[in-house]
N, C-alpha and C positions, 0 to 999 in steps of 0.2 A: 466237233468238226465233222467227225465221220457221222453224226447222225443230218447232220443237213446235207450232204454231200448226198446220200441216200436218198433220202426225199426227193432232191433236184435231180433225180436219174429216174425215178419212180416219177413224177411230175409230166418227164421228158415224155418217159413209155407213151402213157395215157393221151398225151397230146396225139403221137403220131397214129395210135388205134382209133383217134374218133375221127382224123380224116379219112374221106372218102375212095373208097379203093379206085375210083375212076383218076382222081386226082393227084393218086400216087403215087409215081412213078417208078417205074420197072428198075429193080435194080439184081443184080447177080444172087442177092440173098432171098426175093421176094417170092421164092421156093420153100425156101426156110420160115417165112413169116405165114407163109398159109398154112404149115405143117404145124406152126406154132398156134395158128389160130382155131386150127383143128385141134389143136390139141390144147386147150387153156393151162397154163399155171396153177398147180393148187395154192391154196392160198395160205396166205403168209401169216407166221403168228402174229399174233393182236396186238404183242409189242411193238412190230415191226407195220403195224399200220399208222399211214400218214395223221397227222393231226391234225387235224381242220385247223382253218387259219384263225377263228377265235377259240381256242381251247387254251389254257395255261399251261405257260409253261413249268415242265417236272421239276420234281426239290432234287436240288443239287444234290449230289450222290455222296453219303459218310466217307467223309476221310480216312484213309488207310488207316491201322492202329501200326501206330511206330515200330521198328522192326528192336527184335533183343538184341538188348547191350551184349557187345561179343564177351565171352568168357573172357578173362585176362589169362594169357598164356604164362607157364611157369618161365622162371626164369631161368636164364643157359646153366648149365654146370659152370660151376670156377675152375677156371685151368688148374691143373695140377701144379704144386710147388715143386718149382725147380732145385733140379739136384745140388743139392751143397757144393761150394767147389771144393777141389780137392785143396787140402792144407799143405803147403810148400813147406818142405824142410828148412829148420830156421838157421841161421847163418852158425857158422862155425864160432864157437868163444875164443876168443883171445885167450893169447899162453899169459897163463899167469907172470904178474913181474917179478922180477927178482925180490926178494925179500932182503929190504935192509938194513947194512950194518948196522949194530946193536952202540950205540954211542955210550960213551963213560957215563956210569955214574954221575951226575952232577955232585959239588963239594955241597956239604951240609953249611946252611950259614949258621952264622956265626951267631952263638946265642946275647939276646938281649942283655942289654948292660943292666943289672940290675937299679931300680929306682931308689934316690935319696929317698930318704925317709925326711918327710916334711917334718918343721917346729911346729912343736906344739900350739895352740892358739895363746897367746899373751895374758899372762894373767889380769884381771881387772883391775882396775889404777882402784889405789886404797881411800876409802875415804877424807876427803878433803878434812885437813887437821890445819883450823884458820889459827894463827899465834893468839886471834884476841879470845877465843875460846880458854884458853888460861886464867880468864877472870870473871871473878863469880861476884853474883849480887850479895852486895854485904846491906847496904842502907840508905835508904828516899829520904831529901830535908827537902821541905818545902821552901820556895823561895820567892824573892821578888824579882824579877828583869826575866828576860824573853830571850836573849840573843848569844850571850857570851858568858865565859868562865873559865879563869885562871884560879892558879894556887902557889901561895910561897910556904915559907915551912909552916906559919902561926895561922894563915885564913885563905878563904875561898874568897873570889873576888868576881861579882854576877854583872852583867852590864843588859840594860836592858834597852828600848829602842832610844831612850833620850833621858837614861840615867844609869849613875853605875852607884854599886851597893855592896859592902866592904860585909863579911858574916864570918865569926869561931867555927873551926872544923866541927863544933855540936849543932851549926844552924843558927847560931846568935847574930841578930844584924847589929852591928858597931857604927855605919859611918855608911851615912849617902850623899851622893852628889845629884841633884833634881836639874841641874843647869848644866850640863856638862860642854855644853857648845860657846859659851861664851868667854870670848878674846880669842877665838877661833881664827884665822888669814880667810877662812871661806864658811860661806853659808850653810849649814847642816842641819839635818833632823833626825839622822836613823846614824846607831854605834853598830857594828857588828860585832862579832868574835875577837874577842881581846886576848893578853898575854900580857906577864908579868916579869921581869928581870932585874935585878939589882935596882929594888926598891920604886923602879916605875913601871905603870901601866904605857901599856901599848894599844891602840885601840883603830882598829879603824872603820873612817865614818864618813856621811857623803851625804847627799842630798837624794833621798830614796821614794819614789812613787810609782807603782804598780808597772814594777818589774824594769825601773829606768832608773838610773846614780849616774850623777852628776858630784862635779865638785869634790872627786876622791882622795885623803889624805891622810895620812897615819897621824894619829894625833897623844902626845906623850904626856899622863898626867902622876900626881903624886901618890905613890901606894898609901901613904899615909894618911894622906886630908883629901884625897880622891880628885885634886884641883887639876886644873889643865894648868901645861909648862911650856909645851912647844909642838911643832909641827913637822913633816916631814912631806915633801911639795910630789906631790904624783906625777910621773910620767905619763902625757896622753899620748907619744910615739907609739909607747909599749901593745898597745890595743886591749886593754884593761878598760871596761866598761863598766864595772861595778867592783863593790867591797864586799866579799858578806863576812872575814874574818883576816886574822894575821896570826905569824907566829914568827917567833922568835930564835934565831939560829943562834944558839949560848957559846956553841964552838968555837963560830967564824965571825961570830960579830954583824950577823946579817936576820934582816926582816924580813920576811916573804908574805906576801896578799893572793890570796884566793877571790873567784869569782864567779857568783852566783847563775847572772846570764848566761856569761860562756863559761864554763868551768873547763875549756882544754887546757889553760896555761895557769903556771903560778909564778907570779912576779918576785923579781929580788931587787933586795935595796940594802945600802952599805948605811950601817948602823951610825958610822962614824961622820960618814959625808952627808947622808943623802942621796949619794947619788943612785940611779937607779942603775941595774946589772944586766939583768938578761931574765929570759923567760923559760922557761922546762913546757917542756909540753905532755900529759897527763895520757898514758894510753893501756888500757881503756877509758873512758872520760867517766869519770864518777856524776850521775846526776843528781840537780838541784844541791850541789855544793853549800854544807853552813859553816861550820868550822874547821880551824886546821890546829895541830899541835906539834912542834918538828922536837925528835930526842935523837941525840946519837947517825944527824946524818937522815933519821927515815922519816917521812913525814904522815902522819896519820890525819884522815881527811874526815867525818862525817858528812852522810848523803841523807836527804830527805827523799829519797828514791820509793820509800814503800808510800802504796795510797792508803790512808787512813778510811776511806770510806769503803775500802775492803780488809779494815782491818790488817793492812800487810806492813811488818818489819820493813822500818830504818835501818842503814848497816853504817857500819865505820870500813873503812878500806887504807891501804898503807903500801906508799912509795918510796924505795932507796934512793935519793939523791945523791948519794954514795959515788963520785967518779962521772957522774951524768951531765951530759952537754947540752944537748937540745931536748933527750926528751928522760922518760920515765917511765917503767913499769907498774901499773897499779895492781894491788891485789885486794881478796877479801879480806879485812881481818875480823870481824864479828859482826852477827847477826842480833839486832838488840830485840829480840823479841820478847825481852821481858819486861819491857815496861807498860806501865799499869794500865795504858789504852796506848793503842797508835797515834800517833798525832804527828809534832814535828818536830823531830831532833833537830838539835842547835850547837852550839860552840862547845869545844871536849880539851882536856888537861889530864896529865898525869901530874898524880901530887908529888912534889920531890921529897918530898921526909918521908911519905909510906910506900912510895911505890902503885899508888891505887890509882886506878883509871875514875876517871869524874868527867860524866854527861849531862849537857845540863837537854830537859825536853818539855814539850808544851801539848798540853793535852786539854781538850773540849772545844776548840774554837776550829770553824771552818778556813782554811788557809788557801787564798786565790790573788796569783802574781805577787806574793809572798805580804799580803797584807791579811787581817783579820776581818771576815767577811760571817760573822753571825756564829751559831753556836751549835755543838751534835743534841740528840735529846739527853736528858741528865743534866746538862749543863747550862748554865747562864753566866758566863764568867771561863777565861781562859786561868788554868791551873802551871804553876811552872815550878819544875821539881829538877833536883840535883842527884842524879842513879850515879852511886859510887860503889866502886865492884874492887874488892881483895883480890891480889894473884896469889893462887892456888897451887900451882908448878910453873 
């Protein structure tokens, strides 16, 4: 700016020196302009000469170089740390409290009452000592019949399902009866477990198919000629559903019937009348019930309880009817594990002239709802044998 500014004053000069001093009018300085023109200007440097009007214009003039970054000044001093205040004296302590009275002794308690001295633990119950464990195997006869077997003083007396067979205490058969059902009052096909008494047989027998009787009756034949004589009419109140034996009460004059199906109760019956008595009831129940044998009041039961297909023991068991109203205690009385194979025990007696227990049992044949149903290996043919055993003490 200041350099046009220049020129247009330099410009100006020049104009008013080229007009004509005649033209130009007087003025108070134009004393000074003669003196000036007497006396020229020297002339001006060459920078400061005008530009003619086509000449270029000059390169714009280098930029300042940027001014130094200011030193960064240090930083203030840190004020001084203020004086600690002063520490207050700390409050006065409390007067100590009185120290208190010293209290009694407490009383010593009382010492524990010494402990009973416990029992001892109980010694172990002794081993089971069965009464029939007193009899020992003396001798096996083989025999005919399946189901039953009494004894008087001279013979053993075998009943089988639909014959009975008269044999010498050595095994000799003497007398059989192949018909035993006829002049019967009812229809039969199967005798169970029989019994012997002043000279007649006792038998009872019924109408028997897979595991069902029918038509139940005590049926009374000759020890002698083996013949039927008479009958004894069954109670169906009583809930006696099957026969599988009888025995004989010598004391009281009374017959009792077991029963295979249900085996809780054992039926009584007056020897004299007929008439039927009452029922015991059997606890524990002995199962599959075959024969009964009553001495002295107690009645001894044979159970077909062991399975022959695992080889396991038949037992005998034995009830005091002794005083008994409604019911009965059973117990073990012997384990028959010695007979020749398992199979199925059946009808039991003790002989009156030796004292000897006599089991009659069947062995090789398959037994299903108490019929014969085919045969074990070994066998083709059911075997029926009479185990009579000597007491020993």
């Amino acid at each position: 700016m200041k350099k046009y500014t220049l020129i247009a004053a330099l410009l100006l000069s020049v104009t008013v020196v080229a007009q004509p001093a005649a033209e130009r009018p007087l003025s108070p300085q134009s004393g000074a302009a003669q003196s000036a023109a007497e006396n020229p200007l020297p002339p001006r440097p060459e920078a400061e000469q005008p530009e003619s009007a086509g000449a270029e214009a000059p390169e714009p003039p280098e930029p300042p170089a940027p001014p130094a970054a200011p030193a960064h000044p240090d930083g203030p001093e840190p004020p001084a740390p203020p004086a600690a205040p002063a520490h207050p004296d700390g409050p006065e302590p409390p007067a100590p409290p009185a120290a208190p009275a010293h209290p009694g002794a407490p009383e010593p308690p009382a010492p524990p009452a010494a402990p009973a001295h416990p029992d001892g633990p109980e010694p172990p119950a002794p081993p089971l000592l069965r009464e029939g464990d007193a009899y020992r195997l003396s001798r096996v006869i083989p025999v005919e019949g399946r189901q039953g077997v009494a004894a008087d003083s001279n013979y053993y007396y075998v009943s089988g399902s639909t014959a009975l067979y008269k044999y010498t205490k050595q095994g000799e058969l003497v007398a059989v009866n192949e018909r035993p059902f006829e002049g019967l009052p009812l229809p039969a096909n199967h005798i169970g477990d029989i019994d012997v008494w002043r000279g007649e047989i006792y038998a009872g027998i019924e109408t028997f198919c897979d595991g069902v009787g029918e038509h139940i009756q005590i049926a009374v034949y000759d020890a002698a000629t083996l013949r039927w004589k008479r009958s004894i009419a069954w109670e169906p109140s009583s809930g006696q559903v099957e026969v599988c034996g009888l025995a004989v009460d010598r004391d009281n004059a009374r017959v009792w019937m077991a029963d295979w199906v249900d085996g809780r109760y054992l039926y009584e019956y007056d020897l004299k009348t007929g008439a039927y008595l009452r029922r015991v009831h059997l606890r524990p129940v002995p199962q599959w019930q075959q024969g009964i044998f009553m001495l002295g009041g107690r009645m001894l039961l044979s159970a077909d309880d062991g399975d022959a297909d695992l080889d396991e023991a038949d037992n005998l068991y034995v009830a005091d009817l002794r005083g008994a109203t409604t019911c009965a205690t059973v117990l073990p009385f012997r384990e028959m594990g010695d007979f020749r194979r398992a199979g199925e025990i059946e009808g039991l007696t003790i002989d009156p002239a030796t004292g000897e227990l006599v089991v009659l049992s069947n062995r090789g044949s398959r037994i299903v709802l108490g019929m014969v149903r085919g045969f074990y290996p070994g066998y083709d043919r059911e075997v029926h044998e009479l185990y009579i055993y000597e007491r020993v003490r």
